[in-house]
C-alpha positions in Angstrom: 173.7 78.1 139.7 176.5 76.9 141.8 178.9 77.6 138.8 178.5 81.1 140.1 178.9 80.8 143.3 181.2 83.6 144.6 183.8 81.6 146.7 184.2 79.3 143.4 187.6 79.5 141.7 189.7 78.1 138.6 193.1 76.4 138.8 195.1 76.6 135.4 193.9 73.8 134.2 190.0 74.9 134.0 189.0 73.0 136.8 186.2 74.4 139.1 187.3 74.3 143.2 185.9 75.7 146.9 188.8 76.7 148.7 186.8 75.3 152.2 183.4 74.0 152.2 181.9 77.2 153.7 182.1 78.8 150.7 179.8 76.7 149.2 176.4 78.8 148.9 173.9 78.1 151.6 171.5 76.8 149.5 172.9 73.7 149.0 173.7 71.0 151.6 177.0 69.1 151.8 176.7 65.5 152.7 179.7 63.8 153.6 179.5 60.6 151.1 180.7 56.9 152.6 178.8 54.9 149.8 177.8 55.0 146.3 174.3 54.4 146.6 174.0 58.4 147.9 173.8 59.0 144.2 170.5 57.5 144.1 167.0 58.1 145.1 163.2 56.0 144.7 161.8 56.9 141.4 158.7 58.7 141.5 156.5 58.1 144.7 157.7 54.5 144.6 158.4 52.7 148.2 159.2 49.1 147.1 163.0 49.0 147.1 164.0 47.3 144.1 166.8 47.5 141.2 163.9 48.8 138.8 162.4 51.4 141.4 166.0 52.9 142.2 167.6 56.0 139.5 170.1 57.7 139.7 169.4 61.8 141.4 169.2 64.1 138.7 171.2 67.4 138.1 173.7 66.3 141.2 176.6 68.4 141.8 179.6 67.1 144.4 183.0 68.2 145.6 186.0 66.0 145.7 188.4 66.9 147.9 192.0 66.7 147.1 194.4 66.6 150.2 197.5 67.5 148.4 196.1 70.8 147.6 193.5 71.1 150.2 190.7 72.2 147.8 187.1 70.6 146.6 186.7 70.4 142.6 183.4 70.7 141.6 182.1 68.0 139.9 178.7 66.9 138.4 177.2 63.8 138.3 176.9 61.7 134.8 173.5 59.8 135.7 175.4 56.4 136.3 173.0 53.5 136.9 173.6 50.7 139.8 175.5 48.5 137.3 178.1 50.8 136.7 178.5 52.8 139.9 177.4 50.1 142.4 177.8 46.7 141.2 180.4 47.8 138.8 179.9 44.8 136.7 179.7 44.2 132.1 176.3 44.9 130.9 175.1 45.0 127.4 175.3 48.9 128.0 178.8 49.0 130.2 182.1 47.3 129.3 182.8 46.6 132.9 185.4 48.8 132.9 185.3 52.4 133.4 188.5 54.8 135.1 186.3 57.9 135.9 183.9 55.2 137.9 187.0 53.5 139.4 188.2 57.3 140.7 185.2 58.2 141.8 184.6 54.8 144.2 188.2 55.3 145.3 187.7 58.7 146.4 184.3 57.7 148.5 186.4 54.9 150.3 188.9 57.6 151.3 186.5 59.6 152.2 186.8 62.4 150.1 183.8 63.5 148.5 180.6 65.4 149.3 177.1 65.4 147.4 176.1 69.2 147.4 172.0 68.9 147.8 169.8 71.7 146.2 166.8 72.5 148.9 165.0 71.0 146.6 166.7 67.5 146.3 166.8 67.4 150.4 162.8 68.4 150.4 162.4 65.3 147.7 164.6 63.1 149.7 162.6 63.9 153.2 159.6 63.0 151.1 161.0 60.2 150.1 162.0 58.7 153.7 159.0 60.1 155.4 156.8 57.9 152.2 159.1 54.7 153.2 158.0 54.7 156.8 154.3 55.1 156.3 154.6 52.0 154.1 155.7 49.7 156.5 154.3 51.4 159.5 150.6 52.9 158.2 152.0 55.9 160.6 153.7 59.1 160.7 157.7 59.0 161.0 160.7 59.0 159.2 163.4 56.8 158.0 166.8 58.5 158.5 169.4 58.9 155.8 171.6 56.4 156.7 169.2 54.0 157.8 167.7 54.1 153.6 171.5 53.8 152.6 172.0 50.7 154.8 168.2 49.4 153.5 168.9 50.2 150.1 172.3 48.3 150.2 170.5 45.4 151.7 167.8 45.0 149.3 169.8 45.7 145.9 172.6 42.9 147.5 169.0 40.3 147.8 167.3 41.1 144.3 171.8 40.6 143.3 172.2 37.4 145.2 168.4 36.0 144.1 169.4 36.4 140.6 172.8 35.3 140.6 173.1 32.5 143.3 170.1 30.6 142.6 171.9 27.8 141.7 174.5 27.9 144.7 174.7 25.6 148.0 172.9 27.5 150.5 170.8 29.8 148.5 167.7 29.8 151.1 170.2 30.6 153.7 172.4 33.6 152.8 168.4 35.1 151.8 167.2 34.9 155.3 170.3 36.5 156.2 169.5 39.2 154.4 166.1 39.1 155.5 167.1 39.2 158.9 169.4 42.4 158.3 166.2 44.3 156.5 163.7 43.2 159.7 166.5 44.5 162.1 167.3 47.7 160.1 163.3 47.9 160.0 163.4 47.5 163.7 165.8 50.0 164.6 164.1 52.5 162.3 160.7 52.4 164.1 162.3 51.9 167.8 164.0 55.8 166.5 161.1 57.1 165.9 159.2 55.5 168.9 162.0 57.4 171.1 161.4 60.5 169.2 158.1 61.0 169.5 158.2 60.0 173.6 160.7 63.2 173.6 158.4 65.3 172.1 155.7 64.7 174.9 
């Protein structure tokens, strides 16, 4: 358990910090977070990115790194879907308003936070992104980490925009533009792995 990690300590107020990221334990991966959407993964073996394929990662722990005091509080995760943490938006479940949420997205845009993966979460997640490529591809390869952020963006932002703009001028258009972004993303993806493979010969 990372709450006994060695290099773990506890300010006066009862709040969890590293003093530097090294003394995280090594098994557990920091990833530096820039969007939201690292807190989720495909559920099950699904590879059809969609709002109702896409949960939240279970059991995640992350740092937040406070400047002013140049230490990372541990934090864990509450399991917040994509209409709290992402689209941020009043559901019959959310009240649109939430100041933990609010913290927590400031701190990503600032640049302050780190997911801390468990060998097993990073082992489910290169499942996950090897599974992705096969489906479009029928072939061996892998879809890197920020790539999936950038296609998961994309496709949430389309299943959004096809619910909530059907009525607006120029529906059909701002879809293929998202279309187009997916196909080039898509494009990019393979092309990497194309290049990889030619290095490995």
């Amino acid at each position: 358990m990372i709450e006994s990690a060695l290099g773990l300590k506890m300010d006066s107020n009862g709040f969890k910090y590293f003093e530097v990221l090294d003394d995280i334990p090594s098994d557990y991966k920091a990833i530096k977070v820039w969007s939201v959407l690292q807190f989720f993964t495909l559920a099950g073996k699904k590879t059809t990115i969609n709002v109702e394929n896409v949960i939240p990662i279970t059991d995640l722990a992350y740092v937040i790194f406070s400047p002013h005091e140049n230490r990372y509080y541990l934090r864990f995760s509450h399991g917040w879907t994509l209409d709290q943490l992402y689209f941020y938006r009043r559901t019959l479940e959310f009240s649109g308003e939430e100041e933990s949420i609010e913290s927590l997205r400031r701190y990503v845009s600032d640049s302050n936070l780190f997911l801390l993966l468990t060998e097993t979460q990073v082992q489910d997640t290169t499942a996950m992104l090897k599974r992705l490529y096969k489906s479009q591809y029928m072939g061996e390869g892998k879809v890197s980490y920020r790539a999936w952020i950038s296609l998961l963006k994309e496709s949430l932002d389309l299943d959004d925009y096809r619910d909530y703009g059907k009525n607006l001028t120029g529906y059909r258009t701002i879809c293929n533009q998202f279309e187009k972004k997916l196909r080039t993303i898509w494009e990019e993806i393979y092309k990497s792995n194309q290049n990889e493979k030619e290095k490995a010969i």
